[in-house]
C-alpha positions as CSV (number, residue, x, y, z in Angstrom):
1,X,30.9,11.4,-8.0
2,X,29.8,12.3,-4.9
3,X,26.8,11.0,-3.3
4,X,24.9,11.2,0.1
5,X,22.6,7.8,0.2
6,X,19.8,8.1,3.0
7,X,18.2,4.9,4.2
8,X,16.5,3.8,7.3
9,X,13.0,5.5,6.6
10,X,9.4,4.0,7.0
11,X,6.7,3.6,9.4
12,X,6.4,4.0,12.9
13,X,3.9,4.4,15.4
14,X,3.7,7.3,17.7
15,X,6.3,6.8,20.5
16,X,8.1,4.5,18.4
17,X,11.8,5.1,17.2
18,X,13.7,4.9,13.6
19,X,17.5,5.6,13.2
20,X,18.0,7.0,10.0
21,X,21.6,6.6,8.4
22,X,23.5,8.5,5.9
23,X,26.1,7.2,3.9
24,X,28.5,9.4,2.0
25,X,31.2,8.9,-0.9
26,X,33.2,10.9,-3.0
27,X,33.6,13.6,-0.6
28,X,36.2,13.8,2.5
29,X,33.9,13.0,5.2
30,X,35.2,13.5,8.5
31,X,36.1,17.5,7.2
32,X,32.1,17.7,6.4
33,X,30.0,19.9,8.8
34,X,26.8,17.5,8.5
35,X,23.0,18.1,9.4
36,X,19.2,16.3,9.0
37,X,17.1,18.4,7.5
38,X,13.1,17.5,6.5
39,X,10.1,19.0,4.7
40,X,6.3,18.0,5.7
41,X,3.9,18.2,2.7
42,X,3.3,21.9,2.1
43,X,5.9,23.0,4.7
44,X,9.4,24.2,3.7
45,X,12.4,22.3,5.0
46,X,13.2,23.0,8.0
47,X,16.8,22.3,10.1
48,X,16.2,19.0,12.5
49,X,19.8,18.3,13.5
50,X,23.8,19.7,13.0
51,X,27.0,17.5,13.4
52,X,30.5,19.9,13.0
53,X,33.5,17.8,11.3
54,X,35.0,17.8,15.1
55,X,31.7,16.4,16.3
56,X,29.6,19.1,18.0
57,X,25.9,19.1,17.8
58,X,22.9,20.9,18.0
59,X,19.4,20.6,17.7
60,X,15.7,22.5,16.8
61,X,13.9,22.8,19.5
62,X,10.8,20.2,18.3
63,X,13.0,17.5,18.5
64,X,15.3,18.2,21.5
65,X,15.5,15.1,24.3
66,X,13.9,13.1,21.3
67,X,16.5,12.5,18.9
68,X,20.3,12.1,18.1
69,X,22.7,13.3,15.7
70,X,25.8,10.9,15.4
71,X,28.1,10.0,13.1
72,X,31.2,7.5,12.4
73,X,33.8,9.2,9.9
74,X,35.4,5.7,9.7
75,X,32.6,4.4,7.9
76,X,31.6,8.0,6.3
77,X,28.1,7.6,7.9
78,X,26.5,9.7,9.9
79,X,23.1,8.7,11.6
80,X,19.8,10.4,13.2
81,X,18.5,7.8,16.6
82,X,14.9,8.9,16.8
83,X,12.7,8.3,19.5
84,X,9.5,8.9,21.3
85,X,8.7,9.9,17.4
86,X,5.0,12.2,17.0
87,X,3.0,12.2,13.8
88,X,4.1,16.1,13.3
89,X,7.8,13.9,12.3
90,X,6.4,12.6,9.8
91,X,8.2,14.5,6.5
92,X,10.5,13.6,4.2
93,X,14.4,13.2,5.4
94,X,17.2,15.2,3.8
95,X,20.9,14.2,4.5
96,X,23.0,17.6,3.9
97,X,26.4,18.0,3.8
98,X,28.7,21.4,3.8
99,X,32.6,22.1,3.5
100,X,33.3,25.6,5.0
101,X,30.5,27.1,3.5
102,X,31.8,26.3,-0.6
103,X,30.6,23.5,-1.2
104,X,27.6,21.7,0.1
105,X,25.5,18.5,-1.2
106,X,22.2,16.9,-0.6
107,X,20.8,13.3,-0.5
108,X,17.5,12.3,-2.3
109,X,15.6,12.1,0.9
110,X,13.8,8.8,3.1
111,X,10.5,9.3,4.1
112,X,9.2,8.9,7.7
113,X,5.8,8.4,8.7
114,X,4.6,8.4,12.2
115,X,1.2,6.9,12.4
116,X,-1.0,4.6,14.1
């Protein structure tokens, strides 16, 4: 059964920082192109962060010098270092998972709310 568990969500204040974690099972990790997605209430999702399997990364534009896309194929986890966060971060987190464009998965989501 595969699964993609988020945690690492909550509340921060503006300028603050999270690091959000993914864990996966049932899948082969490390061959797993990986990415952050979110949504914002009444928004659709929308692409934060990409990982390739051999660990290349690129990001959208709103959250460029901000945050970081890692992950650790020895523990199946990959992980999203947030900083300097602004309220417009606040949205739900989506872990996403793909295999060469056949297969993909998605976690349940961790909110993250960026208030004072």
């Amino acid at each position: 059964q595969v699964q993609l568990v988020e945690s690492g969500g909550g509340l921060a204040q503006p300028g603050g920082s999270l690091r959000l974690s993914c864990a996966a099972s049932g899948i082969g990790f490390s061959g797993y192109d990986m990415a952050w997605y979110r949504q914002a209430p009444g928004n659709q999702r929308e692409l934060v962060a990409t990982i390739t399997s051999g660990g290349s990364t690129n990001y959208a534009d709103s959250v460029k010098g901000r945050f970081t896309i890692s992950r650790v194929n020895a523990k199946d986890t990959m992980y999203l270092q947030m900083n300097s966060l602004k309220p417009e971060d606040t949205a739900i987190y989506y872990c996403y998972a793909n295999l060469g464009g056949y297969t993909d998965y998605w976690g349940q989501g961790t909110q993250v709310t960026v208030s004072s």
